[in-house]
Backbone bond lengths (Angstrom), bond angles and torsions (degrees), N, CA, C in turn:
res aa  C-N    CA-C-N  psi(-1)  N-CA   C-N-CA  omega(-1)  CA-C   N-CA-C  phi
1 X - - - 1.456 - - 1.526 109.88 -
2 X 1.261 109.39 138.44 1.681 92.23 175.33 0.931 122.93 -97.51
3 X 1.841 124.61 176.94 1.381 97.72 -147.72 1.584 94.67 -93.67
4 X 1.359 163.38 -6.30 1.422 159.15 172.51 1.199 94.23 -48.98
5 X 1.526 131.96 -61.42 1.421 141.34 -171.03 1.079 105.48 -53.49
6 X 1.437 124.88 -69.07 1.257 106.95 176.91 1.457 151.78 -54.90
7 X 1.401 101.27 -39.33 1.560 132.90 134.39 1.803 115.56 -5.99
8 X 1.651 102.32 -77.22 1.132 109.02 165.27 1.805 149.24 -51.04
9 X 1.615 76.99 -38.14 1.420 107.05 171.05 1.662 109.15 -49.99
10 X 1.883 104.58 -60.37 1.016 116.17 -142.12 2.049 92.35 -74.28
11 X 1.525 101.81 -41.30 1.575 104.64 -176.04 1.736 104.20 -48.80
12 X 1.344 102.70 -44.74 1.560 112.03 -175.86 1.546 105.71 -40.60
13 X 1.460 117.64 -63.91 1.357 132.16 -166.32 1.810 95.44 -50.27
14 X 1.436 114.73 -61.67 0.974 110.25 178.77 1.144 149.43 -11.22
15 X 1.616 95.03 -82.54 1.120 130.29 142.62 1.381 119.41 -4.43
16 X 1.347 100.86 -74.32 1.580 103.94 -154.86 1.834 96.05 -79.73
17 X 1.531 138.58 -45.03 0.886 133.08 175.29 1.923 114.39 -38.08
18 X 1.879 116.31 -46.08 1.074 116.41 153.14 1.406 136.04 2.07
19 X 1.868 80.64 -80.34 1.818 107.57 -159.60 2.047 94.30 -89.80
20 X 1.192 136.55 -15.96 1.132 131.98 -179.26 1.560 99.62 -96.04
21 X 1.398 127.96 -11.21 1.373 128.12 -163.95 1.973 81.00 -97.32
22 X 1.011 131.26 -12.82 1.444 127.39 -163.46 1.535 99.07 -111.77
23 X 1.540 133.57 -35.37 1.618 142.51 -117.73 1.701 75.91 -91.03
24 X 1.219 132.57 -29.70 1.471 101.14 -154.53 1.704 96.65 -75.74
25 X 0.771 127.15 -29.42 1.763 128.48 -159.63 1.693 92.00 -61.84
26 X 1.041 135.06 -60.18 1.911 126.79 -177.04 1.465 102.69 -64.68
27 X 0.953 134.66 -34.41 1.771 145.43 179.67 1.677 82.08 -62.60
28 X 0.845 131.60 -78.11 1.742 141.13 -151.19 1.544 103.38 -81.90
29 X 1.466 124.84 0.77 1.271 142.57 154.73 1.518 109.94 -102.54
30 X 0.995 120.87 6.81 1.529 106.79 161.04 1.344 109.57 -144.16
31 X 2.138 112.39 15.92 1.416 83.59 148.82 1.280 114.91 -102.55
32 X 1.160 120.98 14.48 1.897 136.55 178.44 1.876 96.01 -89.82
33 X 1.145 119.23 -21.30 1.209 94.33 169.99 2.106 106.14 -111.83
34 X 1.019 98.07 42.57 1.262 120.73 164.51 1.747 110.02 84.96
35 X 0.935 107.88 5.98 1.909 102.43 -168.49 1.764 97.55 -94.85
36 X 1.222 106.65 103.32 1.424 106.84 162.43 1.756 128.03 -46.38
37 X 1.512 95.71 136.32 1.492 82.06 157.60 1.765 145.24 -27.88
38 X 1.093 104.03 -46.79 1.853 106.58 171.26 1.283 102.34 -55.17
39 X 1.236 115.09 -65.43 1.683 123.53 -154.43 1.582 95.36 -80.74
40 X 1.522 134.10 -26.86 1.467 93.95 167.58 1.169 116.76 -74.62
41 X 1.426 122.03 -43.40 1.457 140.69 -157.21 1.887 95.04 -58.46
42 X 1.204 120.24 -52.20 1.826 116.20 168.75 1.231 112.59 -64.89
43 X 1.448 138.65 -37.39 1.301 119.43 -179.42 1.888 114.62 -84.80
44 X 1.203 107.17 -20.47 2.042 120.02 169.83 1.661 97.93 -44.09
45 X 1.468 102.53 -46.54 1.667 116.07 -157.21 1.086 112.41 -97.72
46 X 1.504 111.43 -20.57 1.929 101.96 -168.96 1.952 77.04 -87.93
47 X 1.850 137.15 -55.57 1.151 118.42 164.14 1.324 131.89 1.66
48 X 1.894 106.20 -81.64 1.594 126.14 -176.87 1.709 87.61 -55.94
49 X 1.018 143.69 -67.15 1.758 126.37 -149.42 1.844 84.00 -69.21
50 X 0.850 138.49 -59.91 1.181 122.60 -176.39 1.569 128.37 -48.58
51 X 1.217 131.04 -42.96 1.528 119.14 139.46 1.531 117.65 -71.73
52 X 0.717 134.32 50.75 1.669 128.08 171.58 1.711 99.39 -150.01
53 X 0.819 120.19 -1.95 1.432 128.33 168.86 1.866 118.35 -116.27
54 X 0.799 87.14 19.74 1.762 120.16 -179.01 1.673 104.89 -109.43
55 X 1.507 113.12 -13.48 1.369 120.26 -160.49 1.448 107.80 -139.10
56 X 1.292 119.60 -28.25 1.715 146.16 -152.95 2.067 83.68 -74.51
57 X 1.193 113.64 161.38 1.277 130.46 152.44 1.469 115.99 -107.90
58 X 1.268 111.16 -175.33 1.769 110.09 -173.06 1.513 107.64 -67.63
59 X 1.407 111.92 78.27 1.326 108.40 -174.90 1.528 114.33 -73.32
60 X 1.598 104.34 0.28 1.765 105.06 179.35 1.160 128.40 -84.00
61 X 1.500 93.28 3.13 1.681 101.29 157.58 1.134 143.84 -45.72
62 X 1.601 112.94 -50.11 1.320 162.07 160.40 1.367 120.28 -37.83
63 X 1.238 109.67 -31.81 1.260 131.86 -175.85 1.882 85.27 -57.89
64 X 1.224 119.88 -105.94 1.664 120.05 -156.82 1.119 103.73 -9.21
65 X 1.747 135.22 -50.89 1.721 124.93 -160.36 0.841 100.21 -99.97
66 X 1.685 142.88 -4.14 1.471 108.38 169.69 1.106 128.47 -119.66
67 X 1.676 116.14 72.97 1.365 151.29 131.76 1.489 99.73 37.54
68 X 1.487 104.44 -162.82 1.655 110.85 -175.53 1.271 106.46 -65.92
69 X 0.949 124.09 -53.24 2.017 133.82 -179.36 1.844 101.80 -16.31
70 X 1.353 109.83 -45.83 1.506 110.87 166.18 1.440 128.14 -66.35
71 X 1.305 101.76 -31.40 1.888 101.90 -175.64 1.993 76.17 -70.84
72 X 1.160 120.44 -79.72 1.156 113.02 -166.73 1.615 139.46 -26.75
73 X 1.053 95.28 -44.21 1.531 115.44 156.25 1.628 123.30 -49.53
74 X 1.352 121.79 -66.87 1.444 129.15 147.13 1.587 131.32 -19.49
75 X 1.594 92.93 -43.74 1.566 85.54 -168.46 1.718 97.55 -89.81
76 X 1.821 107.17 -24.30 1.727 98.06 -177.82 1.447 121.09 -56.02
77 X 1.318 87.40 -42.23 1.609 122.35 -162.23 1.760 103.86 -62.96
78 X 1.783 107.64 -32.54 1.543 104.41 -170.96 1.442 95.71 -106.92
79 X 1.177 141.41 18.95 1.532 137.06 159.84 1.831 101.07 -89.28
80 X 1.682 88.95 -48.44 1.766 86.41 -169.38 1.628 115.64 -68.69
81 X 0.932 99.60 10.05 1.472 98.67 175.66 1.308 111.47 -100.75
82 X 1.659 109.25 -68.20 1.289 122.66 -176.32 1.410 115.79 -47.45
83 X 1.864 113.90 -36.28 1.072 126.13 -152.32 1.911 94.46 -80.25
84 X 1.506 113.92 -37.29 1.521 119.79 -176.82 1.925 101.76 -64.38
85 X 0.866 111.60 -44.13 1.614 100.29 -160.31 1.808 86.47 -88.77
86 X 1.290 154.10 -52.90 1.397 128.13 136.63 1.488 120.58 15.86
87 X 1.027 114.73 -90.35 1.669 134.45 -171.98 1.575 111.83 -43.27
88 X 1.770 92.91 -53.36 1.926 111.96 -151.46 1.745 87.53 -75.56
89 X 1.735 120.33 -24.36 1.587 110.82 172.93 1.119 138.95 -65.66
90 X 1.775 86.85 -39.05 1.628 95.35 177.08 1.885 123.91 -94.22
91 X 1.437 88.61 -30.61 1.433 95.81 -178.54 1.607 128.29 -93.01
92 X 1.363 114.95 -171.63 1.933 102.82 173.59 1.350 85.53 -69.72
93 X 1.087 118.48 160.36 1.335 140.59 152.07 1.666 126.99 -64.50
94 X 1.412 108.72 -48.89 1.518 109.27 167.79 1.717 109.34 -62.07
95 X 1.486 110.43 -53.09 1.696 100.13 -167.99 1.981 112.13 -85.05
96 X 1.292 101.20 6.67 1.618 118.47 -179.56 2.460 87.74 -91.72
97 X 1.090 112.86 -56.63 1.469 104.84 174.70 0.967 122.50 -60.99
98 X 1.561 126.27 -57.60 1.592 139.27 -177.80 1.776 97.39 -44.32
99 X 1.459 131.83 -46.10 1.184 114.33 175.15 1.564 119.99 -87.88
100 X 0.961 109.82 -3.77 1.649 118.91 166.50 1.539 103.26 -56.93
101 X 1.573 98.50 -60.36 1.662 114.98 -163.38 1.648 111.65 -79.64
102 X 1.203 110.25 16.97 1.702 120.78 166.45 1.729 105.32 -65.36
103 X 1.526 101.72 -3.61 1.434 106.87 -158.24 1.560 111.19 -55.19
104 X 1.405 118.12 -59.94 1.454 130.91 155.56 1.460 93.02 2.76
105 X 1.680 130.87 -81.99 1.436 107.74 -163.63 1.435 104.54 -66.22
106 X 1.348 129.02 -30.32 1.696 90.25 -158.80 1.280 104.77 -91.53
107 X 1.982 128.91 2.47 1.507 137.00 160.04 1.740 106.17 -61.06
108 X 1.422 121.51 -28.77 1.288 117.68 165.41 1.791 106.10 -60.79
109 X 1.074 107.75 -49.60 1.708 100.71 -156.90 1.640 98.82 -78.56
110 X 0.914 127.29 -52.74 1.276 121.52 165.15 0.803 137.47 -37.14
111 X 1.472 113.20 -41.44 1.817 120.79 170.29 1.540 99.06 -73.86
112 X 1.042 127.21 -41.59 1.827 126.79 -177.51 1.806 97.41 -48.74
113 X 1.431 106.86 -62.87 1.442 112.61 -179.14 1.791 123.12 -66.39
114 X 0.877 123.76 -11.94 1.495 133.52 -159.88 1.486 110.31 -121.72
115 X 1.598 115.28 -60.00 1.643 120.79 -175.30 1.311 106.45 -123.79
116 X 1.634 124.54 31.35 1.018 137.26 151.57 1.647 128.93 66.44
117 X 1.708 95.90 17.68 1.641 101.77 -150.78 1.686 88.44 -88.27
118 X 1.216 105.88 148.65 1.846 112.15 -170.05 1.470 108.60 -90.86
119 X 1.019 123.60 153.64 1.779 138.70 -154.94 1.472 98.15 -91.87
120 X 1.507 135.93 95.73 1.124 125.59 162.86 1.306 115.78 -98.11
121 X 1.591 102.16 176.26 1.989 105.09 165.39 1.602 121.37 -10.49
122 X 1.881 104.42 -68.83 1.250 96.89 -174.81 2.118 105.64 -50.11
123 X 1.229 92.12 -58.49 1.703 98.06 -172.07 1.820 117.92 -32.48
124 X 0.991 122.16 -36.04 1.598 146.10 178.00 1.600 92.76 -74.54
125 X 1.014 112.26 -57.18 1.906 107.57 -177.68 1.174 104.83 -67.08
126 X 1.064 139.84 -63.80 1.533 146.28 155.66 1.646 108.60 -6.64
127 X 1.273 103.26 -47.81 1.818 112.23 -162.23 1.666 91.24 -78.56
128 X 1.092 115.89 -62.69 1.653 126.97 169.27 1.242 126.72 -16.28
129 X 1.539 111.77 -85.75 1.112 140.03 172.48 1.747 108.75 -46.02
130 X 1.520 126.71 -51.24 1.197 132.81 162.41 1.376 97.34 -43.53
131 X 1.059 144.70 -105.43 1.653 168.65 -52.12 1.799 82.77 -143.73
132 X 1.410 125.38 -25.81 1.480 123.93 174.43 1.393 113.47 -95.32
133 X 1.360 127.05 -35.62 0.943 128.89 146.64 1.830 129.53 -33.20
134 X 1.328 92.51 -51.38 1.720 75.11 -178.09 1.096 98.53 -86.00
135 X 1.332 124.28 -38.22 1.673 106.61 177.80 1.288 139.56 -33.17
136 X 1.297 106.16 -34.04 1.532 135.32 174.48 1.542 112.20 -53.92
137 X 1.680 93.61 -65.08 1.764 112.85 -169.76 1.694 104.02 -79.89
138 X 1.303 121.15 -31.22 1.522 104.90 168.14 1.888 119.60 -99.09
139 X 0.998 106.79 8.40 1.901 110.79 174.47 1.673 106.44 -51.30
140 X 1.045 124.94 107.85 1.098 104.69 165.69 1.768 103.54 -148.25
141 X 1.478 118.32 132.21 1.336 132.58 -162.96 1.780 114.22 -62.39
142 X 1.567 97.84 -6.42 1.420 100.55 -155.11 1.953 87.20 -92.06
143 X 1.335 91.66 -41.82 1.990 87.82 -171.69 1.517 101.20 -110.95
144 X 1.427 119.35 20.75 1.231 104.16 158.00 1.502 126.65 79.43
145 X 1.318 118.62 -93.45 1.553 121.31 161.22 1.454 134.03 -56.09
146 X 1.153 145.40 107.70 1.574 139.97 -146.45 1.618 85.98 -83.79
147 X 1.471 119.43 103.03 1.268 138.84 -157.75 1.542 101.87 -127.53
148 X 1.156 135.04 174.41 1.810 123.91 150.06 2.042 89.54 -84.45
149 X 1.428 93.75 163.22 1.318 109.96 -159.30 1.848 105.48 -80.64
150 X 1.792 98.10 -46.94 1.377 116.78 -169.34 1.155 118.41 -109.95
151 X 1.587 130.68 -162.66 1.665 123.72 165.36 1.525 107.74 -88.20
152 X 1.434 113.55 -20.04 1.699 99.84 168.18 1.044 132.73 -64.97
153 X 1.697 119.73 -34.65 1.169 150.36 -159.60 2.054 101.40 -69.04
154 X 1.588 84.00 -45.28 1.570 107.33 178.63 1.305 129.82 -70.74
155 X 1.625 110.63 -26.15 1.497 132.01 -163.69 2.012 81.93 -104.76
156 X 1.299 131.58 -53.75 1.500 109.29 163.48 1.350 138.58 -48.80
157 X 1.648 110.39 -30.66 1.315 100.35 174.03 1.512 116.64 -88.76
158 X 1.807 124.85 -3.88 0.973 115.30 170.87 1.544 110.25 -81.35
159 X 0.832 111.79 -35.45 1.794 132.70 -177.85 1.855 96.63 -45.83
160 X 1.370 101.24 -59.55 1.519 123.52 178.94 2.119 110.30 -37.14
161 X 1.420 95.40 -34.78 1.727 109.02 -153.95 1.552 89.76 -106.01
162 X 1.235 119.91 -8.28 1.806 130.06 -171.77 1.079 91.77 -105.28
163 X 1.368 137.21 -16.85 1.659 126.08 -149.84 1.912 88.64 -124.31
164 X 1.393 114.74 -45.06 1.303 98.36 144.58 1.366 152.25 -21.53
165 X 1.318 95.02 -63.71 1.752 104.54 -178.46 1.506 112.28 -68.78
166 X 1.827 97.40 -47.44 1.744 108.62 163.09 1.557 120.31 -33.81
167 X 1.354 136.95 -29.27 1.145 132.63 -167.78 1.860 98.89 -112.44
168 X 0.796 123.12 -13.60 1.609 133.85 165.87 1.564 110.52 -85.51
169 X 1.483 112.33 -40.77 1.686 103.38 -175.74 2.095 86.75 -62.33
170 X 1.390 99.65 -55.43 1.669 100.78 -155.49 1.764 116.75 -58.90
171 X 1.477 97.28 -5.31 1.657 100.41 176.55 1.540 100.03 -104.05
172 X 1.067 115.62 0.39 2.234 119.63 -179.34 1.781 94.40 -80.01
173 X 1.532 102.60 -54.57 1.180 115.29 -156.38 1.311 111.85 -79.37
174 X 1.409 134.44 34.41 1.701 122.29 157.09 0.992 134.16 -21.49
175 X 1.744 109.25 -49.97 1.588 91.71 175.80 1.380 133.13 -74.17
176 X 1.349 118.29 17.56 1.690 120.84 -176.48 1.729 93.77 -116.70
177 X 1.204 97.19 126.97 1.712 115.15 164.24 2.204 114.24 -27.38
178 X 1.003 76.71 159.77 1.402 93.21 174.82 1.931 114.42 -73.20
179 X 1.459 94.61 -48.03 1.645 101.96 178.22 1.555 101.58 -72.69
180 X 0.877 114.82 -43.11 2.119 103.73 169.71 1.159 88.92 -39.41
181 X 1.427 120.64 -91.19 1.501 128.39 -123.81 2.091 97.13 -64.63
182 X 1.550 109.25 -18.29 1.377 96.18 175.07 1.504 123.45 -70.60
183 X 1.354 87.64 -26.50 2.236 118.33 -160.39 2.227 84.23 -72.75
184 X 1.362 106.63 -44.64 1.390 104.40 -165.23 1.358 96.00 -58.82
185 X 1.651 121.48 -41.12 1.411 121.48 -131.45 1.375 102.25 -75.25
186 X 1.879 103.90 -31.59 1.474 126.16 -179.22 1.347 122.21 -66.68
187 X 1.207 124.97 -40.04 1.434 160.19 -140.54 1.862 92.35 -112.41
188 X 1.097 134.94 -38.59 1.088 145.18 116.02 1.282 132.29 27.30
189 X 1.846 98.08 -98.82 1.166 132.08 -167.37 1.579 112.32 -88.51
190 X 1.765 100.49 -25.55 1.544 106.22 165.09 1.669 127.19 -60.32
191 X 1.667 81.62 -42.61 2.032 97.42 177.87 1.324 98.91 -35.61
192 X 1.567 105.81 -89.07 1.579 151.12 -155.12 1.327 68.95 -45.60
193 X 1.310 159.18 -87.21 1.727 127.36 -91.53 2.058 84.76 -119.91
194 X 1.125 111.48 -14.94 1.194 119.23 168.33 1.575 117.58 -57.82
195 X 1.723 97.29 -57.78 1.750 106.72 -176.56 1.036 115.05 -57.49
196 X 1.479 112.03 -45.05 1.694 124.50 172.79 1.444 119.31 -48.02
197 X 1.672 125.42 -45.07 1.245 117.67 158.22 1.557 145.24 -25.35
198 X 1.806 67.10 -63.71 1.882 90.76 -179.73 1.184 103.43 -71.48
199 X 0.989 129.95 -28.27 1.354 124.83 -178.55 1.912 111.27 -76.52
200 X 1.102 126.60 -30.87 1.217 132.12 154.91 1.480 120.65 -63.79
201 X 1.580 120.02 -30.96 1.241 115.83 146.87 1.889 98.14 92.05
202 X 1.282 114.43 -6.06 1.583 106.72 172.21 1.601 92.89 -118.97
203 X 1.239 141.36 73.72 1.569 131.51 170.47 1.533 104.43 -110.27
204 X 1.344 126.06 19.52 1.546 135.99 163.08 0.872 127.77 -107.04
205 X 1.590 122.21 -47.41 0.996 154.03 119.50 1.843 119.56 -3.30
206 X 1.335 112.24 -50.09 1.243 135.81 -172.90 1.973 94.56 -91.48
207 X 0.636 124.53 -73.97 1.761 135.08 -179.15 1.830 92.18 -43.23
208 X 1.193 133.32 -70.02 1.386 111.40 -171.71 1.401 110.06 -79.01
209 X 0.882 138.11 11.32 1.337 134.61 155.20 1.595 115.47 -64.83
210 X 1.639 115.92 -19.93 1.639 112.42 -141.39 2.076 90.46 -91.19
211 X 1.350 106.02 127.48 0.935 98.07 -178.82 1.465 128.22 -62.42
212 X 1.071 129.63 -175.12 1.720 125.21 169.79 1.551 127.78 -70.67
213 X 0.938 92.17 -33.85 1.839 124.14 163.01 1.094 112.01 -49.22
214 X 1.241 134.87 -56.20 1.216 152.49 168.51 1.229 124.68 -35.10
215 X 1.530 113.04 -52.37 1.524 126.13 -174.74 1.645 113.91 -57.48
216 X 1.266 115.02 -48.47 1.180 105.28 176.31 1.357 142.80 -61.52
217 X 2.216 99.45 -28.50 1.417 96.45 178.55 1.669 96.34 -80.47
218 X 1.401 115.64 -0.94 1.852 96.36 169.67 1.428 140.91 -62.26
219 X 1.597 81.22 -43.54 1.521 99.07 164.41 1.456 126.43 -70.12
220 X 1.068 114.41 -40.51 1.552 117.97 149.17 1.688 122.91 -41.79
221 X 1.199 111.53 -24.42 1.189 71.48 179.85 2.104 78.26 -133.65
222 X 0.660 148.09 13.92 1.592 118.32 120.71 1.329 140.69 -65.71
223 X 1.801 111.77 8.86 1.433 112.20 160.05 1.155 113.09 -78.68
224 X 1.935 120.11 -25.74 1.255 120.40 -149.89 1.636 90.20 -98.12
225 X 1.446 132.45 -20.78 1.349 132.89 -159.34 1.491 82.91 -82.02
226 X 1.231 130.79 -53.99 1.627 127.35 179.99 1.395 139.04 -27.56
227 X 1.543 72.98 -43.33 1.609 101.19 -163.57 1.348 106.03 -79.47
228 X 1.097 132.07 -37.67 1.612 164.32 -165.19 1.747 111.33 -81.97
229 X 1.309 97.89 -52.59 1.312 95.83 -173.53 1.464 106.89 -67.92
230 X 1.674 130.14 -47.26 1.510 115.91 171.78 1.398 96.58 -33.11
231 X 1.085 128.17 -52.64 1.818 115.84 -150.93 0.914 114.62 -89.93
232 X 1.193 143.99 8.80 1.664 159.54 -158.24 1.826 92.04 -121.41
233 X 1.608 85.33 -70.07 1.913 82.46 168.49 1.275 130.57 -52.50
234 X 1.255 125.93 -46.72 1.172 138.08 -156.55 1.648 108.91 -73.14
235 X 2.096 107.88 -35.49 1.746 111.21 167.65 2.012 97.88 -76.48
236 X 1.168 128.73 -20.81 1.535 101.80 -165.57 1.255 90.71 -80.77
237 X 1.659 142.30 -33.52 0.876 119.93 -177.01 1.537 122.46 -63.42
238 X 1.158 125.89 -45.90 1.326 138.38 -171.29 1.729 122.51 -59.83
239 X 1.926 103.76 -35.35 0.749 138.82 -178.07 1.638 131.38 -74.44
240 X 1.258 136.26 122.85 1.592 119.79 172.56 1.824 109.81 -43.12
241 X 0.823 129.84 141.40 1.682 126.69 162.74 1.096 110.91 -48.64
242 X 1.284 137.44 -63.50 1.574 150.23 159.17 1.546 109.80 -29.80
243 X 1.280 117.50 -34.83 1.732 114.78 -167.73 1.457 96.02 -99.61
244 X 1.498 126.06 -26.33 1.292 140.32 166.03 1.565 117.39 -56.83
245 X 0.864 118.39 -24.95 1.738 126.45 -165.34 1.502 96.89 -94.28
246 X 1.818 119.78 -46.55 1.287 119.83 -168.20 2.132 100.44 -64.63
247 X 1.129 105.90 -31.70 1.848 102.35 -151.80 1.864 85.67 -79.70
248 X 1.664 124.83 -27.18 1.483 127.85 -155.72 1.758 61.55 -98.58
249 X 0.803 170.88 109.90 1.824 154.06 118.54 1.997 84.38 -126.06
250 X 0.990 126.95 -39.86 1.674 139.00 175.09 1.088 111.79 -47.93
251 X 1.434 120.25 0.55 1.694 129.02 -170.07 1.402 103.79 -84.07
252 X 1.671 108.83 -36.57 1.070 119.75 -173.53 1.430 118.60 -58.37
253 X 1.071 116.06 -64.94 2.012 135.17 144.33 1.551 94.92 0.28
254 X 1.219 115.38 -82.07 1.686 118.70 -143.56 1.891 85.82 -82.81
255 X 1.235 95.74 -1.51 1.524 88.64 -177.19 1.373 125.28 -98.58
256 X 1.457 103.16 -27.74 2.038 108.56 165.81 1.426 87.66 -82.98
257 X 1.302 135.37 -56.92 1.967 114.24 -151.31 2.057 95.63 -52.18
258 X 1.340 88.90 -35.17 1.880 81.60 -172.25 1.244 109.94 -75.24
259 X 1.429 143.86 -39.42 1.034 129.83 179.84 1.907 125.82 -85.94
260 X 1.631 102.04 8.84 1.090 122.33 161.03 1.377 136.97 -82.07
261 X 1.537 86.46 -47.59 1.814 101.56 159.28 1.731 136.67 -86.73
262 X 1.492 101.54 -8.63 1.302 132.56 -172.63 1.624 113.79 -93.38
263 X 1.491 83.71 -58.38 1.738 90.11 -169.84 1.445 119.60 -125.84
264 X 1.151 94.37 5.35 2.405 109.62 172.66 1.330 104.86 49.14
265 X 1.771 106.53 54.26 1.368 114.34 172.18 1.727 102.21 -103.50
266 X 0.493 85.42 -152.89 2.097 78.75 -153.80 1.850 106.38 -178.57
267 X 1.652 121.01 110.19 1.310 130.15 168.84 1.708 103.17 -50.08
268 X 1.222 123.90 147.42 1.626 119.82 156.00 1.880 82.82 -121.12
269 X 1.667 77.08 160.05 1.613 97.32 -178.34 1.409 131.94 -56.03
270 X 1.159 110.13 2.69 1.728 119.32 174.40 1.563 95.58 -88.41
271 X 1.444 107.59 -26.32 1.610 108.79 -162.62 1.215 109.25 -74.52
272 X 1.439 105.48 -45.67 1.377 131.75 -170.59 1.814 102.12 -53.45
273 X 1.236 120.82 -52.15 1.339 145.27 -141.49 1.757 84.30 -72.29
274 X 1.597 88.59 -69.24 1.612 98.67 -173.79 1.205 111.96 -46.75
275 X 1.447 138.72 -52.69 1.081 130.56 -142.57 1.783 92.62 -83.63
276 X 1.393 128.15 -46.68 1.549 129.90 179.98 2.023 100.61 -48.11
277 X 1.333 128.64 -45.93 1.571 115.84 166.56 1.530 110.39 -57.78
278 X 1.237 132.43 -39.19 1.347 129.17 -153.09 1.433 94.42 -93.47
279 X 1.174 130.65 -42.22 1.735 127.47 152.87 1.116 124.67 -47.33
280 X 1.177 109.11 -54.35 1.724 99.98 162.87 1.515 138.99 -57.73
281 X 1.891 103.57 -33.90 1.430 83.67 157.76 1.631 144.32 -83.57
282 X 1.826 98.74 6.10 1.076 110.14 161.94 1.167 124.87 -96.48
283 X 1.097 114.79 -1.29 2.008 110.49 139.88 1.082 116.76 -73.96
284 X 1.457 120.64 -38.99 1.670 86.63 163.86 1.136 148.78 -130.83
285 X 1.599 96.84 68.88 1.612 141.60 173.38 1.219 81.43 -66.77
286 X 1.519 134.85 -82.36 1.228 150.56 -153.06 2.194 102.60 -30.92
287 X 1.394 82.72 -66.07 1.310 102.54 -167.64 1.612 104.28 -65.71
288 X 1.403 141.04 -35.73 1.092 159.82 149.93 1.683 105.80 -10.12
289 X 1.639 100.48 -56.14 1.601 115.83 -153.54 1.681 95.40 -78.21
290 X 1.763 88.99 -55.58 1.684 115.95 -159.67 1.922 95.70 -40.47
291 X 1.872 113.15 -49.37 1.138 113.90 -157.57 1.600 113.00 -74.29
292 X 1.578 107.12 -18.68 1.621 108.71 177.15 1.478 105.59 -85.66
293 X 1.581 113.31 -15.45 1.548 90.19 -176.99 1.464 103.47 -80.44
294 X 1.418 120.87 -12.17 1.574 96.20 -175.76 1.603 107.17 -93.26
């Protein structure tokens, strides 16, 4: 790989862990000014595809070769979205991520099943260290089974196992461009959070409700989801999935200082505990990948 590419890759990853380590605080500001999760999370995205297709080339080219791997992609890609700003509303935010970021194991099993990479030492520690980790942060004597507690808790760790596969479909799929795999990711997240509406049956109802106020921080922050996703895409592609998970694991970082200074949420020491195993086996995701490629 050379090193600009990688370079890029790696700022990309960054990047986006950054702006997703920050995203819940405007999400959780516009469901206080009444816009639910569904209806922001579809209008952020139907926005971003609307400037990002202002920029896109005939990506409908693409369409003939990229087979199911795309429906698949779509549907990961539009849970893990919908499913994160979901979670980050209702739940803490630190113990709503920490089970998101269990992902590391199921980016092991997926990559075993998908890009064929074989389960060594590191991979087995990986499974461990995950699988002790939550044990840690969800043990609790009162319900018995080390479970998530709530439906947020639940909707992050599925989000977590969707957002997984999402970064494994997008490292299978080389031969499809970078602007596909963003256009899918969007296109996606529009479906999914669309069906869910209708299926709730007030999404009209919900839209004239949205105040005027509102509109702008939307667009704001479907300029920034736009902007982000090239660069989010652009390192998973470039990137091992496994080496990808460790640089997005930094989300967490920008994600307690913000919900510390933001929202006077606060780790307790089970939290603490868990989250140092579940970091660790996403350090050594890295090493996991590095040792099968040689």
């Amino acid at each position: 790989m050379a090193s600009k590419q990688k370079i890029l890759s790696v700022i990309g990853l960054l990047s986006g862990a950054l702006v997703w380590g920050l995203m819940w605080y405007p999400y959780r500001a516009l469901h206080n000014m009444g816009v639910g999760g569904e209806l922001s999370t579809l209008l952020s995205y139907c926005m971003a595809m609307i400037l990002g297709l202002l920029f896109l080339g005939p990506i409908w080219r693409e369409l003939r070769v990229a087979g199911w791997l795309s429906i698949v992609l779509m549907a990961s890609a539009g849970w893990t979205n919908l499913g994160y700003v979901l979670a980050v509303l209702d739940g803490e935010v630190m113990r709503v991520l920490l089970l998101f970021y269990l992902a590391p194991l199921w980016t092991v099993i997926f990559s075993r099943w998908l890009l064929g990479e074989k389960l060594n030492r590191y991979g087995y520690a990986i499974i461990a260290l995950s699988l002790g980790g939550a044990l840690v942060m969800l043990w609790d004597m009162q319900y018995g089974l080390p479970l998530p507690q709530n439906q947020a808790e639940w909707i992050g760790l599925s989000a977590g196992i969707s957002f997984a596969l999402m970064n494994v479909i997008v490292r299978r799929t080389q031969h499809l461009s970078v602007n596909f795999k963003v256009t899918s990711v969007w296109f996606g997240t529009i479906l999914f959070t669309m069906v869910l509406l209708l299926y709730q049956g007030n999404a009209i109802a919900q839209w004239q409700s949205i105040p005027s106020d509102a509109w702008w921080l939307l667009w704001l922050i479907g300029l920034v989801v736009c902007v982000i996703s090239f660069a989010v895409q652009y390192g998973l592609t470039y990137l091992p999935a496994n080496q990808a998970i460790v640089l997005l694991l930094s989300e967490l970082v920008f994600a307690a200082v913000s919900s510390y200074l933001l929202a006077d949420e606060e780790m307790g020491l089970r939290e603490i505990i868990g989250a140092a195993l579940i970091v660790s086996a996403s350090l050594l995701s890295g090493k996991c990948t590095s040792h099968n490629g040689k």
